[in-house]
C-alpha positions as CSV (number, residue, x, y, z in Angstrom):
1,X,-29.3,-1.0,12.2
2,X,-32.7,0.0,11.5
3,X,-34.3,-3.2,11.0
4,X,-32.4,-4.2,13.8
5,X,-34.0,-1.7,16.1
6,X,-37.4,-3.2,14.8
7,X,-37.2,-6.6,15.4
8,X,-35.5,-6.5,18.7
9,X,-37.3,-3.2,19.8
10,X,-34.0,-1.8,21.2
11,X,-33.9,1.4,22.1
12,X,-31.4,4.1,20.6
13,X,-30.4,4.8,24.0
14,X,-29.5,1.3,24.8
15,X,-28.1,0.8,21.1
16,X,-25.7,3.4,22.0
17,X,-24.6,2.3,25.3
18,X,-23.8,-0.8,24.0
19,X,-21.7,0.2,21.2
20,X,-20.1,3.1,23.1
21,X,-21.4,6.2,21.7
22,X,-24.1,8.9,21.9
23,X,-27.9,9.2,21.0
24,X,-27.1,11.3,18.0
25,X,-24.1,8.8,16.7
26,X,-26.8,6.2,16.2
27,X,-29.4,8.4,15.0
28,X,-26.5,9.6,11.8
29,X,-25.9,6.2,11.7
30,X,-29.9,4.6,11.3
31,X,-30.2,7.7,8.5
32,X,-27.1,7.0,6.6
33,X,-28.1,3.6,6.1
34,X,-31.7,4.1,5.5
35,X,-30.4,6.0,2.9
36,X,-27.4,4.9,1.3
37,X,-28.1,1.2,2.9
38,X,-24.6,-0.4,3.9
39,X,-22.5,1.9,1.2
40,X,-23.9,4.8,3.6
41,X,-20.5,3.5,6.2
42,X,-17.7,3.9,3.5
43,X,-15.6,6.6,5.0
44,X,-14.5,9.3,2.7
45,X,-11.3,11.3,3.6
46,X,-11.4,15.1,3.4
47,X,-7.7,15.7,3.2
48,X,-6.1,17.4,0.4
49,X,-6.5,20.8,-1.1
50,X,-9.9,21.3,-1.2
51,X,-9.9,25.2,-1.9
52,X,-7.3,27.0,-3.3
53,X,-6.9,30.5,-5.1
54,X,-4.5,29.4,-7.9
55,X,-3.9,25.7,-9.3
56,X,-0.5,24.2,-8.2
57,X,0.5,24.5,-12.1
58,X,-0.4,28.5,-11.8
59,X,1.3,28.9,-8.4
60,X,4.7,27.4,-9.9
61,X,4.2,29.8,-13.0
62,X,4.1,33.0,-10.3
63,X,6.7,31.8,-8.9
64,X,9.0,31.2,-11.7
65,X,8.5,34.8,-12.6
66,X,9.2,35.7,-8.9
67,X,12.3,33.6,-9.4
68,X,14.7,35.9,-11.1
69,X,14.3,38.9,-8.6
70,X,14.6,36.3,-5.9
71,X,18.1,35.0,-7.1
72,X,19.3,38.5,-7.0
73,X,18.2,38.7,-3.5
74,X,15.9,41.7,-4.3
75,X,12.9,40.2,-2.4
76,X,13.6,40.9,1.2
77,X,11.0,39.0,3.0
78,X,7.7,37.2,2.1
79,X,5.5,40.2,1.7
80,X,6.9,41.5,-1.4
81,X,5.5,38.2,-2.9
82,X,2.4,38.7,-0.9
83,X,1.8,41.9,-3.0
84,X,2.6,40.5,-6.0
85,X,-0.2,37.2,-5.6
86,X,-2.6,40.0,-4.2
87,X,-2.2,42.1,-7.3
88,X,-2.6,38.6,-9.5
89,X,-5.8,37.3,-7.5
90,X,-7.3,40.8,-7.4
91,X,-7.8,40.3,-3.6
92,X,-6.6,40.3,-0.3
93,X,-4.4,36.5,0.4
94,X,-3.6,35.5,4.3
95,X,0.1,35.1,5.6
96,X,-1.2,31.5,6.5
97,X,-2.1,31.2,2.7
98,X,1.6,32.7,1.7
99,X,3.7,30.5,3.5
100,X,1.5,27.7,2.8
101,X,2.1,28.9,-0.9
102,X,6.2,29.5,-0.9
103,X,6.2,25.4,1.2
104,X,4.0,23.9,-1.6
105,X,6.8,24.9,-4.1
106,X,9.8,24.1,-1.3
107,X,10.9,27.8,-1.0
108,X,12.9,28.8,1.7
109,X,14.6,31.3,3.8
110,X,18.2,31.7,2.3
111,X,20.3,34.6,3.8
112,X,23.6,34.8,3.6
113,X,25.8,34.1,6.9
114,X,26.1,37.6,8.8
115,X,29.4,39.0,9.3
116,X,30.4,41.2,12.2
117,X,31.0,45.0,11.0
118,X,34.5,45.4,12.8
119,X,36.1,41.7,10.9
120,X,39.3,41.7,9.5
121,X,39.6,39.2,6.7
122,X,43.9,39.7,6.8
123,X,43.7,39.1,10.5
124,X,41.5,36.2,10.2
125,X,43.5,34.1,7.6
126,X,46.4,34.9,10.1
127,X,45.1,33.7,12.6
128,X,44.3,30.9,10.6
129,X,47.5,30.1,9.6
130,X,49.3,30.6,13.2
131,X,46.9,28.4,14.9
132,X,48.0,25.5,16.6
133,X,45.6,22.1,15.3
């Protein structure tokens, strides 16, 4: 783009009214490939973990150790793992970070189904049994 700009003596302005973009597009543009020539244009993705606290091999390891007391139903909600990674990382984890964490590893929310205090199992297989289908 460069040594097009040279030879035609187009101006960046121009340049990037005709392809549709600002001033300081072209300018990125003119140094990326004085600099990396035409390889400067590959686009590189930035998706992915690219920070973590834990690798995802030590995050299933917590886990598993979290599992046992989780099967009981001893952990009541996501903060008693919180403490638990806080107390592994020696620092302070985010609740974005947590839940991110527990849907890595495909942890849910599993509660039983609540039950109303005044139900009567008898009268409901009664019921059950007297009703007309």
């Amino acid at each position: 783009m460069n040594k097009l700009r040279s030879r035609s003596k187009i101006a960046i302005s121009t340049s990037a009214e005709y392809v549709g973009t600002t001033k300081g597009t072209v300018h990125q543009w003119v140094y990326q490939y004085n600099h990396d020539g035409p390889d400067g244009f590959t686009l590189q993705g930035k998706g992915g973990r690219r920070f973590w606290f834990l690798s995802l091999e030590e995050e299933a390891e917590l886990l598993d150790s979290i599992r046992p007391i989780a099967e009981k139903g001893r952990i009541i909600n996501a903060f008693a793992i919180k403490e638990q990674i806080e107390e592994r990382l020696a620092k302070k984890v985010s609740k974005d970070y947590l839940y991110d964490l527990l849907h890595r590893h495909k942890w849910r929310k599993v509660m039983p189904r609540p039950q109303h205090p005044k139900a009567d199992k008898e009268k409901q297989e009664e019921f059950k049994k007297n009703f007309r289908s």
